[in-house]
N, C-alpha and C positions, 0 to 999 in steps of 0.2 A: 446534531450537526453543529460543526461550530459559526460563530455568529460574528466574526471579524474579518471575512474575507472579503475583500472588494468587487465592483463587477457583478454583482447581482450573482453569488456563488456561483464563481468561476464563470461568467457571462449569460448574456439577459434570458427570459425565458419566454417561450410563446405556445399557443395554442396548435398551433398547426408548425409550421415552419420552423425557423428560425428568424431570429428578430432582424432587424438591420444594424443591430450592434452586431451579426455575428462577420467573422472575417471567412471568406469562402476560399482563400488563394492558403489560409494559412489554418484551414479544417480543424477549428475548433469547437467542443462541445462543449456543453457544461450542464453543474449538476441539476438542475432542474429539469432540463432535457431527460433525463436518465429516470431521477423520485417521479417524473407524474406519468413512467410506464411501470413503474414498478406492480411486481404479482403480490409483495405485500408491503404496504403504506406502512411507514413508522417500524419496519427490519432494520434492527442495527446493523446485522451484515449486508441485508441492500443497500443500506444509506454508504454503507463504507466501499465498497461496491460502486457507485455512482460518486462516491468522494475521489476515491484513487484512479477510477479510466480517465474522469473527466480533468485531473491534472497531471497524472502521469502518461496517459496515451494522446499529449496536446504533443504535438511535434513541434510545438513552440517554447517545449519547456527546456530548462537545462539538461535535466536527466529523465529524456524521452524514452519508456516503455514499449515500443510499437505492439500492443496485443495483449499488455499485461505481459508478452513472453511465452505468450502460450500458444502461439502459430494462427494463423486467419482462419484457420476450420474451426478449434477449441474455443475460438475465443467467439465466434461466430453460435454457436450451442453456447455459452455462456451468454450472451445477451438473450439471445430469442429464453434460454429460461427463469433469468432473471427480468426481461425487459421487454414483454413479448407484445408491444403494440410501439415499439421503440423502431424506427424504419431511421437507422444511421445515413447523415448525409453523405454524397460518393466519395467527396474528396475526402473527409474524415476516415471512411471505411476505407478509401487505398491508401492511406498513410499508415495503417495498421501493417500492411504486408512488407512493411520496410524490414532492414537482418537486422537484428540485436545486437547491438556493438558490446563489446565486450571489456571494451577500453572508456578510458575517462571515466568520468561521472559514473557510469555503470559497472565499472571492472568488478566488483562484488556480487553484483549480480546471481551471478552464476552460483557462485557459493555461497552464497546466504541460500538460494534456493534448493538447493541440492541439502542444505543440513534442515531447510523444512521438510523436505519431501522426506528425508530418512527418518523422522521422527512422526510422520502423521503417525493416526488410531486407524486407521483403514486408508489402505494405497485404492481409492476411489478418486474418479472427476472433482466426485465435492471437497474432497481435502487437498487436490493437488491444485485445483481453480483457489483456495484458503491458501495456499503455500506463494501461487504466483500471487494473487491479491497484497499480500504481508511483505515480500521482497520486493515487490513494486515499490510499494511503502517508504521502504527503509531508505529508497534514494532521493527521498524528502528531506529538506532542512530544519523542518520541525520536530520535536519527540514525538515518537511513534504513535500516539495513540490519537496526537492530531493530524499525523501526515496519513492516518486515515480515516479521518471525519468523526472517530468517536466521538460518546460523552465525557468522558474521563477515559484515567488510567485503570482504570479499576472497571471496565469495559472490555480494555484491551487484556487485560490479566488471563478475564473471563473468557474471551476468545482464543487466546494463545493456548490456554487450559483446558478447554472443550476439544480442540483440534490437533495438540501436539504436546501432550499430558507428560511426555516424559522428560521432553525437550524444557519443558515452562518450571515444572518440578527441579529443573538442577539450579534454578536461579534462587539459590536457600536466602542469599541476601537481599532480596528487593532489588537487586539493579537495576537502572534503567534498558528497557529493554533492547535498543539501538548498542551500546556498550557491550552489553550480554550477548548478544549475537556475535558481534564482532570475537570477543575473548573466547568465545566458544569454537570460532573460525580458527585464530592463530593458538590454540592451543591442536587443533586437529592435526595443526600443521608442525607442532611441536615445540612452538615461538613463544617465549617467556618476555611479554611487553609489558608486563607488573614494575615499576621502581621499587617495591617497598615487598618485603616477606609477609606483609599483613594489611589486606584492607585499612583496618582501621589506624594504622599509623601512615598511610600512606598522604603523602601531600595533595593527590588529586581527588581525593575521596569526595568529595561535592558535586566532581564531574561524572561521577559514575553511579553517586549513591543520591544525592540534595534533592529535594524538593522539586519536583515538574509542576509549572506552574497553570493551575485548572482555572484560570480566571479567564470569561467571558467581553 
């Protein structure tokens, strides 16, 4: 998990409750709440898991997830079996049933998800809960592989690969993965946003291909 985030990762942690750092009117969780129910201690994808609800399903964030996206029943079987000694506080749990806006911050949403889900290995819970997990993600301000608690990029590669082989497979160049989605999206749509005929002459090419910086 990464080791620079303020707040006692994403806000304090306690035994039983919640700390008196937690804000009850403004039903925040954070990751520590989430890793010490965890069914297995030290899962990359629980840690990612407990990275992504506890900043994207804050209703305090900018670009607020209510559920991951995945309705209060899914997302409700997604805790109890990822988190199954995990008893969410109420106001945190009704802020989950709020509608998924579609606009602002999240107008992609939709379709970034829609091109995970067409590309899982198996249209099961567990890859469609990996599909909402991943697009929750992406409406992070960081590279993708910290806006979900990875160790590296080279983690996230590994996930993308595991769960959506054919989708991760067309990224020949290493792109960053956040840019790759995106070009993936407006070419679906038929939208030529390239300046240059060739990557590698292309002036932006650092922003799409440079160095994601793994320092702690």
């Amino acid at each position: 998990m990464r080791q620079d985030m303020s707040q006692e990762m994403l806000y304090p942690r306690s035994h039983g409750g919640l700390t008196a750092g937690y804000r009850p009117a403004a039903a925040y969780i954070g990751v520590w709440h989430l890793l010490g129910h965890s069914t297995e201690p030290g899962d990359v994808l629980g840690g990612a898991y407990a990275w992504v609800i506890a900043a994207r399903c804050n209703p305090g964030c900018d670009a607020f997830v209510p559920a991951l996206g995945l309705g209060p029943d899914a997302f409700a079987r997604l805790l109890a079996g990822r988190f199954p000694r995990f008893v969410p506080p109420e106001a945190w749990l009704a802020a989950q049933s709020a509608v998924l806006q579609d606009a602002g911050p999240l107008a992609e949403f939709g379709d970034l998800l829609q091109l995970l889900l067409d590309h899982r290995t198996v249209a099961d819970e567990h890859h469609r809960q990996v599909a909402h997990l991943v697009a929750a993600a992406c409406m992070g301000s960081d590279h993708l592989w910290q806006d979900l608690g990875l160790p590296s990029r080279q983690a996230l590669s590994t996930l993308l690969s595991g769960h959506f082989p054919q989708l991760a497979a067309k990224n020949t160049g290493d792109m960053k993965w956040k840019k790759f989605f995106y070009k993936q999206l407006c070419e679906r749509e038929g939208i030529n946003v390239c300046k240059s005929p060739s990557c590698s002459v292309c002036c932006d090419y650092e922003k799409c291909f440079g160095p994601e910086d793994e320092s702690r």
